[in-house]
Every structure is written in C-alpha cells, then in structure tokens.
Backbone as ProteinMPNN parsed JSONL, in Angstrom:
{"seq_chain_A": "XXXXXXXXXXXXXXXXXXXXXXXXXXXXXXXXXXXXXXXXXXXXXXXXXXXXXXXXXXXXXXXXXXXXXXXXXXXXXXXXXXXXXXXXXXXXXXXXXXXXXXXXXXXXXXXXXXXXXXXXXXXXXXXXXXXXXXXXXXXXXXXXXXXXXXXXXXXXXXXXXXX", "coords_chain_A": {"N_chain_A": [[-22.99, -14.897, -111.628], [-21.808, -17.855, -111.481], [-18.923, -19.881, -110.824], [-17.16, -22.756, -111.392], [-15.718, -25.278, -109.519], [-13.484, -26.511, -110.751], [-12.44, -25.113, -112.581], [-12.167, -22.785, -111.104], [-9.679, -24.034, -109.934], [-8.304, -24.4, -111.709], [-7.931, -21.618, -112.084], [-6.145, -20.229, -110.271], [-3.959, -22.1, -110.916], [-3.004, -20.885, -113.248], [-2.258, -18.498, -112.1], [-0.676, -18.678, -110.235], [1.311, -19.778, -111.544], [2.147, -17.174, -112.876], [2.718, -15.552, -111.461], [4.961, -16.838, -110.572], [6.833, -16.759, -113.366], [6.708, -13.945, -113.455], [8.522, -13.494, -111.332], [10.806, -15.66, -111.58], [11.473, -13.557, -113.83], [12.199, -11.054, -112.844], [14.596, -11.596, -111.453], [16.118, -12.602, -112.963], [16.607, -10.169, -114.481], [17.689, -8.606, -112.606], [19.936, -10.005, -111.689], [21.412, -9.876, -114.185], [21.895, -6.969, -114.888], [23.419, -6.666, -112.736], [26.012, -8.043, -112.966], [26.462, -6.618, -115.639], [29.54, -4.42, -116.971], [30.832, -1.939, -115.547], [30.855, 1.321, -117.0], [31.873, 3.599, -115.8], [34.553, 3.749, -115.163], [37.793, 5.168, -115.101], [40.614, 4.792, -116.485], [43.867, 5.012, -115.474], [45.709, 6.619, -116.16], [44.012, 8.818, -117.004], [42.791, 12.276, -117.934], [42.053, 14.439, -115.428], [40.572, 17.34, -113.7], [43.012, 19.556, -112.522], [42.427, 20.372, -109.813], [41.419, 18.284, -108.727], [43.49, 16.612, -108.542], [45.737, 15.2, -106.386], [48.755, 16.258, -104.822], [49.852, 16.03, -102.314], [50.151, 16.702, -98.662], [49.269, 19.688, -97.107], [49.704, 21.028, -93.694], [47.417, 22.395, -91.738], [46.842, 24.918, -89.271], [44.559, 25.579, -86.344], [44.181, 28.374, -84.307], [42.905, 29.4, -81.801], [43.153, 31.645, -80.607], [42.957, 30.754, -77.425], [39.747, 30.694, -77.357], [38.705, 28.228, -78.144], [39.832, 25.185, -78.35], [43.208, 24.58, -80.021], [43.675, 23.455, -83.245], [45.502, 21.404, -85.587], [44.947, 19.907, -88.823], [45.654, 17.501, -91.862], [46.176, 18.251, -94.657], [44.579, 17.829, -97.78], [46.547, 18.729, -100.713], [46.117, 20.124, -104.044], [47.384, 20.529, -107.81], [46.636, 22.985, -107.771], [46.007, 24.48, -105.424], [44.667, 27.029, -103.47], [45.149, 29.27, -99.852], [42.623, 29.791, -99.568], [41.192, 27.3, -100.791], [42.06, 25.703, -99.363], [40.895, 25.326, -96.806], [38.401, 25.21, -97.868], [38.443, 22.466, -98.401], [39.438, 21.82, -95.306], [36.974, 21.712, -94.279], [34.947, 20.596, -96.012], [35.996, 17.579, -95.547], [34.765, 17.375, -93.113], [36.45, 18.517, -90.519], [36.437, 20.853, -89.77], [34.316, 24.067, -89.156], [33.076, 27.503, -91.275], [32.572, 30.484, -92.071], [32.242, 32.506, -94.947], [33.111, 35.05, -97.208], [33.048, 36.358, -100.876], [35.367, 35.479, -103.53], [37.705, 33.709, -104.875], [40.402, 36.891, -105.377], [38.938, 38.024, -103.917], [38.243, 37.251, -101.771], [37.209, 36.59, -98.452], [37.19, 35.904, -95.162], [35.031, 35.103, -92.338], [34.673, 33.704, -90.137], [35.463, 31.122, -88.265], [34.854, 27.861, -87.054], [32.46, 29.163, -85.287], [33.702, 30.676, -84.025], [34.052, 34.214, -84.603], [35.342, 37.416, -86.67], [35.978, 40.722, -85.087], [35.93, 43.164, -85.925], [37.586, 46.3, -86.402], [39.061, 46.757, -84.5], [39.087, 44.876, -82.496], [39.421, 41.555, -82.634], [40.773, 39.145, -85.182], [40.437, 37.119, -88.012], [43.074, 36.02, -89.397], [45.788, 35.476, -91.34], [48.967, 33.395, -92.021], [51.622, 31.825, -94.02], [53.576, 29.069, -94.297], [55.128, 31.056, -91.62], [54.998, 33.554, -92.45], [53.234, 36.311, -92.793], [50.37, 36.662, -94.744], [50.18, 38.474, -97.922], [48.356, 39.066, -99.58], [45.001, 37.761, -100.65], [43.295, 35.512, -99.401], [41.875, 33.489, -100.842], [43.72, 33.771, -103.29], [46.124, 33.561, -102.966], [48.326, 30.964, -103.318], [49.588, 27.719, -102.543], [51.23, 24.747, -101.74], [52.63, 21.289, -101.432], [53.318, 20.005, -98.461], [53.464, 22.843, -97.037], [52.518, 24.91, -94.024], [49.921, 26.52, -93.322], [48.56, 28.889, -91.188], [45.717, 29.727, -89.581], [45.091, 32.016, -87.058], [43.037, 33.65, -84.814], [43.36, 36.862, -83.726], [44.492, 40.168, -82.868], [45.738, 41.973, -85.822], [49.006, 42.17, -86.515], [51.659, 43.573, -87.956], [54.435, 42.18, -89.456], [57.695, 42.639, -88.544], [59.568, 43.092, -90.391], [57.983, 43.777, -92.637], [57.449, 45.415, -95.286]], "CA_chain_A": [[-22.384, -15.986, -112.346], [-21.489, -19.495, -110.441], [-17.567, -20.686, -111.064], [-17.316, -24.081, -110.952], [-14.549, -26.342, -108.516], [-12.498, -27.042, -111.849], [-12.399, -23.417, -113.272], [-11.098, -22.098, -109.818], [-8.467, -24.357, -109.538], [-7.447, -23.708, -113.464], [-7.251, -19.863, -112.586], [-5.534, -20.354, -109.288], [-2.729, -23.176, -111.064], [-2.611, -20.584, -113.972], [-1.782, -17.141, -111.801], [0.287, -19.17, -109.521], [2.493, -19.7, -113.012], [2.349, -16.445, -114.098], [3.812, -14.759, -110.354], [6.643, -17.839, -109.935], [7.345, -16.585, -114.035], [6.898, -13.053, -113.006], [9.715, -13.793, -110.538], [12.038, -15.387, -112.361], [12.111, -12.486, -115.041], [12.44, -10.019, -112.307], [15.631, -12.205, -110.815], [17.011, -12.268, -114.292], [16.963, -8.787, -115.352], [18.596, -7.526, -111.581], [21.554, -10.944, -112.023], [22.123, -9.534, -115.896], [21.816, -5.618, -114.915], [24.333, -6.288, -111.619], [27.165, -8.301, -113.433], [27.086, -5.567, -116.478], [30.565, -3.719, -116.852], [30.915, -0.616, -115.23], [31.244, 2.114, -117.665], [32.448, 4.833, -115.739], [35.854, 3.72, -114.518], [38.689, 5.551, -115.446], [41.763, 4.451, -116.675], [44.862, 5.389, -114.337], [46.285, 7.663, -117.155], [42.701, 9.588, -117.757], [43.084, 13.865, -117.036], [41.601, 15.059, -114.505], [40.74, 18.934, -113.698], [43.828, 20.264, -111.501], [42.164, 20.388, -108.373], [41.178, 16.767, -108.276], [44.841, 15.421, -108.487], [46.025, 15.428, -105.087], [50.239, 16.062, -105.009], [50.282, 16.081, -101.006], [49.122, 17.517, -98.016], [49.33, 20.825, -96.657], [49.028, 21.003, -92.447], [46.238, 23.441, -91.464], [46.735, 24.868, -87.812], [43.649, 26.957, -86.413], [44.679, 28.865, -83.25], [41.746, 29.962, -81.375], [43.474, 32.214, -78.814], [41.573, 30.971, -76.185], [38.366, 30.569, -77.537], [38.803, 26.765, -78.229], [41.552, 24.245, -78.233], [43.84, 24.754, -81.286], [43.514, 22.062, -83.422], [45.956, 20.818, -86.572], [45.067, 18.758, -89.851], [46.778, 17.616, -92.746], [44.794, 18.546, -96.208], [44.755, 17.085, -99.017], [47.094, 19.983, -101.824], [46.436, 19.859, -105.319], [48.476, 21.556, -108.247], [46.158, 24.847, -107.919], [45.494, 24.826, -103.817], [45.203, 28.347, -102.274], [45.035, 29.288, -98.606], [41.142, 29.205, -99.091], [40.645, 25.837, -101.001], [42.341, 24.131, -98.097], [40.075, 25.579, -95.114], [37.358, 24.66, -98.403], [38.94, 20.884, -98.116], [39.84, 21.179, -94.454], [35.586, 21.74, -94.461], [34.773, 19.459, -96.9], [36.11, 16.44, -94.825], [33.602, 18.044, -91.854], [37.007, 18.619, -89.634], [36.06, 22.209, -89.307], [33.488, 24.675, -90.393], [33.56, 28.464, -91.537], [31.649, 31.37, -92.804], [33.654, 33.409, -95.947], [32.201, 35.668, -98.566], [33.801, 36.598, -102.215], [36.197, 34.115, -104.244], [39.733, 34.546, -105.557], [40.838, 38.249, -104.615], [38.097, 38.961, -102.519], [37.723, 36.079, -100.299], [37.234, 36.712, -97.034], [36.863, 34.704, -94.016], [34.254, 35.791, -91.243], [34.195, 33.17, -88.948], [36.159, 29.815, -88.285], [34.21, 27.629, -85.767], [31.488, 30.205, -85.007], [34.724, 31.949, -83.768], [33.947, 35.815, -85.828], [35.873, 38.189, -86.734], [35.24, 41.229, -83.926], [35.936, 44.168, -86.442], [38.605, 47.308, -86.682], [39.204, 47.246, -83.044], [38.929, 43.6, -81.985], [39.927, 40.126, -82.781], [39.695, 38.856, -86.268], [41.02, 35.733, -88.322], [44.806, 36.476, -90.157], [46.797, 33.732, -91.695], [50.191, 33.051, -92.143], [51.975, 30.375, -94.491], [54.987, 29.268, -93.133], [55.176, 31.658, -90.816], [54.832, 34.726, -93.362], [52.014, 36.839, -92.377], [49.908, 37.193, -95.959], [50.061, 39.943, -98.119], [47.192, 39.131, -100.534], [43.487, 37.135, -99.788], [43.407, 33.95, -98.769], [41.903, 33.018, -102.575], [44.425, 33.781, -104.368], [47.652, 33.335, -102.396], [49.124, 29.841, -103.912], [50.216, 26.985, -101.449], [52.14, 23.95, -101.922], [52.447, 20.273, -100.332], [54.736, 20.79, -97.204], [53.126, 24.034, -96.673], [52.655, 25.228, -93.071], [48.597, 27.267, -93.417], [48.067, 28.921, -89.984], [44.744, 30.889, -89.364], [45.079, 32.552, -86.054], [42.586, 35.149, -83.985], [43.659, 37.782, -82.596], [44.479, 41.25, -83.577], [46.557, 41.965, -86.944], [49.882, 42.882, -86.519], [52.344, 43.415, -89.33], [55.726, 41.74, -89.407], [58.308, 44.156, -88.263], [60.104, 43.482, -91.446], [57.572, 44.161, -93.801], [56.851, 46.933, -96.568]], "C_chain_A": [[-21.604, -16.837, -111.359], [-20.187, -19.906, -111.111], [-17.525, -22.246, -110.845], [-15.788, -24.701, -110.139], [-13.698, -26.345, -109.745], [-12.086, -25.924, -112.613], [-11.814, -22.599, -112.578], [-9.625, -22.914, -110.067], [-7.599, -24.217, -111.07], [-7.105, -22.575, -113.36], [-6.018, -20.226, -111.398], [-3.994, -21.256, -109.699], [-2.328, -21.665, -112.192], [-2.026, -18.431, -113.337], [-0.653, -17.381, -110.57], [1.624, -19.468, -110.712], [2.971, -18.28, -113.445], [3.575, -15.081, -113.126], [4.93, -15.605, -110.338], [7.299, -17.192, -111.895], [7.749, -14.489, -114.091], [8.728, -12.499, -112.227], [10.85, -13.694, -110.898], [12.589, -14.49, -113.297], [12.359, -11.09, -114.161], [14.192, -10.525, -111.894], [16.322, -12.263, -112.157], [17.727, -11.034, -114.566], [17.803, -8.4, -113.79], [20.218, -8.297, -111.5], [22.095, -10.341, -113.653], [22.365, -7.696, -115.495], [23.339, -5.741, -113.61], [25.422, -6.746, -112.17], [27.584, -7.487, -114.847], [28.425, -4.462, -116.038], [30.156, -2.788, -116.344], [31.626, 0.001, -116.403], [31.861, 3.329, -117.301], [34.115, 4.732, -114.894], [36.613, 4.102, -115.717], [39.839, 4.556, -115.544], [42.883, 5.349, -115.964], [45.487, 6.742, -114.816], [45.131, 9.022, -117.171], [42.993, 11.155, -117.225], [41.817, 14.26, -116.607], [41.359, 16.503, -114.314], [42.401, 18.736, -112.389], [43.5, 19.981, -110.033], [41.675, 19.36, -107.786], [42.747, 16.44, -107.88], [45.426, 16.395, -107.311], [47.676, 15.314, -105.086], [51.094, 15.793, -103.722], [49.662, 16.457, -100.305], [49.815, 19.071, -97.783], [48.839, 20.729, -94.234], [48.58, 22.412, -92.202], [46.402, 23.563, -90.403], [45.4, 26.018, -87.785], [44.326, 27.219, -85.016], [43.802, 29.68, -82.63], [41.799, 31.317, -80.253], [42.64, 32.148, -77.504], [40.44, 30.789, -76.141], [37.973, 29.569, -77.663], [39.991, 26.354, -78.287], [41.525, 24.542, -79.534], [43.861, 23.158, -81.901], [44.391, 22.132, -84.956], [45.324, 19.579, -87.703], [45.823, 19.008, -91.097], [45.372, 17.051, -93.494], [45.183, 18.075, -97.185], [45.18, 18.279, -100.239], [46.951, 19.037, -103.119], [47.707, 20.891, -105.791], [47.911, 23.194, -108.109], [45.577, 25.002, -106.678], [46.158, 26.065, -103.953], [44.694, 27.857, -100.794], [43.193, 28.509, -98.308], [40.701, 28.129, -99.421], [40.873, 24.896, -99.703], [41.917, 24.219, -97.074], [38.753, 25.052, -96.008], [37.528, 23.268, -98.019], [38.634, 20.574, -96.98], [37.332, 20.801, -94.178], [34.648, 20.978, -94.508], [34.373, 17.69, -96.344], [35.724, 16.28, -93.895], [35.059, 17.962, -90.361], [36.944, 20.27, -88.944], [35.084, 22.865, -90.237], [33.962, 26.723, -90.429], [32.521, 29.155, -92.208], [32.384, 32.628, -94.029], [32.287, 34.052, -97.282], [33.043, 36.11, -100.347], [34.515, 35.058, -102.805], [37.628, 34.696, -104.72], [40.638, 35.849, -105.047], [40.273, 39.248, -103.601], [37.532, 38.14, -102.151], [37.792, 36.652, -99.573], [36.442, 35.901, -96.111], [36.224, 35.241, -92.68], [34.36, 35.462, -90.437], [34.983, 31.461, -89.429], [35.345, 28.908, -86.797], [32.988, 27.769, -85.001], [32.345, 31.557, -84.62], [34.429, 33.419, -84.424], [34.354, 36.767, -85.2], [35.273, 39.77, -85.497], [35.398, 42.629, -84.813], [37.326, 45.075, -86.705], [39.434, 47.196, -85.302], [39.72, 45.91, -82.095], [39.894, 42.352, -82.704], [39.055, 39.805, -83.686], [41.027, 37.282, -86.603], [41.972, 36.176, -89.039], [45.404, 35.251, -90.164], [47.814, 34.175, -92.157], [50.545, 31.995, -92.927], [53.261, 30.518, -94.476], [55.52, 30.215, -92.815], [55.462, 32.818, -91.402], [53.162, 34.676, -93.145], [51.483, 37.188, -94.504], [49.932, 38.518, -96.17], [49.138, 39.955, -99.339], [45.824, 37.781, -99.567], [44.378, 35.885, -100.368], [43.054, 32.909, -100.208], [42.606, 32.984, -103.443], [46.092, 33.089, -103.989], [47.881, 31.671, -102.416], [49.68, 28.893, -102.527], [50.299, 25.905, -102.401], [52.282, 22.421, -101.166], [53.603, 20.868, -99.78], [54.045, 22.091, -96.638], [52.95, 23.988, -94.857], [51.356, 26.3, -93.099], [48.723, 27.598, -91.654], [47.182, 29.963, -89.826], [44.967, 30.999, -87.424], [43.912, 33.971, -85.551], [43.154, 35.671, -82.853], [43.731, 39.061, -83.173], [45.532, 41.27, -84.769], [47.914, 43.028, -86.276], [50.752, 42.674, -87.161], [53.481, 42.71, -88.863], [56.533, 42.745, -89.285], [59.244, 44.228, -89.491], [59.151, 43.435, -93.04], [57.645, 44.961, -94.651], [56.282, 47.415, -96.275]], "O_chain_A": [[-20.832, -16.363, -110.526], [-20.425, -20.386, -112.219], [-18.054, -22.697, -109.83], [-14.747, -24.201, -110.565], [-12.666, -25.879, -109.261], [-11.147, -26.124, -113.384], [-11.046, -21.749, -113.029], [-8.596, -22.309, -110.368], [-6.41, -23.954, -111.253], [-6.234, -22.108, -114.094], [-4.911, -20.501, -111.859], [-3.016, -21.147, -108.959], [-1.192, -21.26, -111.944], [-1.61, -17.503, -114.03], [0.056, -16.501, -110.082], [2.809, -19.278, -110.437], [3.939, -18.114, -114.187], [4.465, -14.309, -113.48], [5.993, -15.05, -110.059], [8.527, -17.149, -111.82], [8.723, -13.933, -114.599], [9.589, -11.655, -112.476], [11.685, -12.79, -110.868], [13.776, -14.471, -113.625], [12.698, -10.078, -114.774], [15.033, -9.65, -112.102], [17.42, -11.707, -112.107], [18.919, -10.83, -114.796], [18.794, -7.716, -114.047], [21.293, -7.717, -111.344], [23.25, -10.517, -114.041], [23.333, -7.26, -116.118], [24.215, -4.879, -113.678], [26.287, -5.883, -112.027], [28.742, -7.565, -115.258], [28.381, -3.791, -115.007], [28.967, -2.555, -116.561], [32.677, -0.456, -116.852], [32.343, 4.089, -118.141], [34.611, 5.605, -114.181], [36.425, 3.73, -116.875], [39.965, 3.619, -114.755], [42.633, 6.554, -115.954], [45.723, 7.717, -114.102], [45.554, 10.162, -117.361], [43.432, 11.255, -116.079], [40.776, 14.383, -117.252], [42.21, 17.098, -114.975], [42.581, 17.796, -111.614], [44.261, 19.431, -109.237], [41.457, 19.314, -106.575], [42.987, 15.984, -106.762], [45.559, 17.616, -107.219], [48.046, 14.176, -105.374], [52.288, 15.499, -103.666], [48.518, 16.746, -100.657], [50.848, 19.418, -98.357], [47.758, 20.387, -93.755], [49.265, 23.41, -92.427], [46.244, 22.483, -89.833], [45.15, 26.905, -88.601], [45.022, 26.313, -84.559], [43.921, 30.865, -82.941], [40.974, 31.789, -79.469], [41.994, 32.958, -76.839], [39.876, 30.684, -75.051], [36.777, 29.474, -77.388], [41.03, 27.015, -78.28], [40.523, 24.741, -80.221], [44.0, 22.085, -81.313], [43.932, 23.032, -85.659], [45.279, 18.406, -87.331], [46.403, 20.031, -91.458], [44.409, 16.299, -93.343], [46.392, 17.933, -97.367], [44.206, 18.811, -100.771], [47.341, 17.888, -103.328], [48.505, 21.582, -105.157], [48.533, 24.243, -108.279], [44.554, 25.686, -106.682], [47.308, 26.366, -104.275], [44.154, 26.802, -100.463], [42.697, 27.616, -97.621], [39.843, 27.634, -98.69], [40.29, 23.924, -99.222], [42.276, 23.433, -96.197], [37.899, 24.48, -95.331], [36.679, 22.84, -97.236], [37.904, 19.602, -96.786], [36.742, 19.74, -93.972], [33.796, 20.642, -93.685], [33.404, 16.944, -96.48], [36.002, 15.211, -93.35], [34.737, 17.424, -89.302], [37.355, 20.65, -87.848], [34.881, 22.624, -91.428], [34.902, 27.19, -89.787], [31.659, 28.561, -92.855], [33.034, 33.579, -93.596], [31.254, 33.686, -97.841], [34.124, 35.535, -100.223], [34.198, 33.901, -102.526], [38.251, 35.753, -104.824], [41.583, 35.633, -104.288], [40.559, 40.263, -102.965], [36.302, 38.126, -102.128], [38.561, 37.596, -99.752], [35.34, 35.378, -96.274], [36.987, 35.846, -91.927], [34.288, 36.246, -89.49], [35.009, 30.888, -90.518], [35.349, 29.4, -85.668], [32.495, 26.912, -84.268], [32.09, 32.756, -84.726], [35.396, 33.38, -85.184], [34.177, 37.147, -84.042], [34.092, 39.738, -85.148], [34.779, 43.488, -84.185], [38.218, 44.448, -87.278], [40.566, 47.68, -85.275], [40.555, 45.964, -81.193], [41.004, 42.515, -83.211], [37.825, 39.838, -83.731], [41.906, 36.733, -85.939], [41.516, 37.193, -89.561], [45.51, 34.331, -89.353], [47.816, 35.269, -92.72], [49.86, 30.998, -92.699], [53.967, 31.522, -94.578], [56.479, 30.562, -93.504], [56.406, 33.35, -90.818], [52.291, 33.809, -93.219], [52.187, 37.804, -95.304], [49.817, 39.453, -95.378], [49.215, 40.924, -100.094], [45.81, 37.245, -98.459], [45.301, 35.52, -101.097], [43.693, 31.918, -100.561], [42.378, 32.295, -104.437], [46.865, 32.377, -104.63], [47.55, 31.108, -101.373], [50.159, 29.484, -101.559], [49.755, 25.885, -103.506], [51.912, 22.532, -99.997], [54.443, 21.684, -100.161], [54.269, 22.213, -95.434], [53.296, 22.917, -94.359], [51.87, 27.375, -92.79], [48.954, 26.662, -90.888], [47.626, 31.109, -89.891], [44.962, 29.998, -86.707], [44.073, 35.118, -85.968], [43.376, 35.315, -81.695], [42.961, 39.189, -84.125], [46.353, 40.365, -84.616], [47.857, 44.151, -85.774], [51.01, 41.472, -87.223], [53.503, 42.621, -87.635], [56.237, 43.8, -89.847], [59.75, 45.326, -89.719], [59.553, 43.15, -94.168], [58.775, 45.345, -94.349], [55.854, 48.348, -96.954]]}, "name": "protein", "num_of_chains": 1, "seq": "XXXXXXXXXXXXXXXXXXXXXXXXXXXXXXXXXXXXXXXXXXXXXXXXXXXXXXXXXXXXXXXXXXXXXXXXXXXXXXXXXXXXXXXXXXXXXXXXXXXXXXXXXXXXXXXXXXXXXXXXXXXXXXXXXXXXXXXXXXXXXXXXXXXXXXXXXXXXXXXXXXX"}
C-alpha cells in the first residue's frame, strides 16, 4: 500500500501534536505533584519515642592503650541513653565502629575499632562513667547529658574502693 505526499504530512503534523501534548501533560502533573503540601511534617509539639528527643550530649572517650590514637566525641543523649546506645550513636554517625553481642543486660562489647577483647588473661574493653568503673552491662547502665562515657583497653582492675 502507496501513502500519498498529503497523508504523510497529516500523520507527521498529527503525532508531532500528540508528543508536544504528551509533554505538556507530563510537565503538568510533575509542577502540580512538586508544589503539593507535604504531609509528613510534624508539628513542633508532636511526641516522639524517647530516644529520638535529644536532651544533650554525652562525651565518648575511647582509649586505645596504644593500639591507636585515643580519640573523644560528643553524642547526641536522649531521655533513655545507656552506655551502649551512645557507642550505638557514637557508630551511627560513622565516627567509630564496633562488634557487641546481646542487648540490655547482656550486652557485650567485643571489639571497638577492630581493637578485640584478648580474653581472661589479656586486654579487653571496660568502661567507666565519670570515672566510676561499671558495675552492670553497658545496656543497661543509664547515662545522662554531661556524662563523661570512657571505654578503655587494657586489663580490668577493680576500684580499690569497691564492694
């Protein structure tokens, strides 16, 4: 079948209309879809879980004895930060990393760095908050803005005025 000169240029005027209307209804719908309200903004008042609302920081020291430079940051404390949310945080914000197993009363912390724990005998990770050696896991034990977190390796040794 033979098209004729006047039949081409009728399809050609009429699919050249139908991409420039194409167009404009694509340029419509993304100018009407981009100036639609945002629906998910909060109002200033709105509640939050606990561990979102940030009340301060906490400064995090790690103390590598030797194995790397010691390095300090300041973490972001909610109202329900423990020891371990804020090495989770310090984490989080990729200023350090860590290897830990359990949750809440049986956290434990393997490895800060790649730094790991060396066993019964050796050099392991022990924290302190302001300058009180812990006497429960790192999950459960409660911190505060202002706090003072210090994970240190080396060997465990008790406070001479402990229990």
């Amino acid at each position: 079948m033979h098209i004729g000169a006047k039949t081409k240029m009728l399809i050609q005027k009429h699919n050249g209309l139908a991409v420039a209307g194409l167009w404009f209804c694509t340029l419509g719908l993304v100018f009407t879809l981009g100036c639609e309200p945002a629906t998910t903004l909060e109002s200033p008042n709105a509640e939050r879980p606990a561990d979102e609302v940030v009340a301060g920081t906490v400064e995090l020291r790690v103390d590598y004895s030797g194995e790397k430079k010691n390095r300090t940051f300041k973490v972001p404390c909610s109202a329900d930060s423990t020891v371990f949310s804020i090495l989770r945080r310090a984490k989080n914000m990729g200023d350090l990393d860590f290897d830990s197993q359990g949750s809440g009363t049986t956290a434990f912390v393997h490895s800060i760095d790649g730094v790991m724990n060396s066993g019964r005998r050796g050099n392991n990770w022990v924290f302190r908050v302001n300058d009180q050696l812990a006497k429960e896991s790192c999950g459960s034990l409660a911190v505060a803005p202002g706090d003072v977190v210090e994970w240190k390796y080396g060997k465990y040794e008790p406070d001479s005025n402990s229990d």
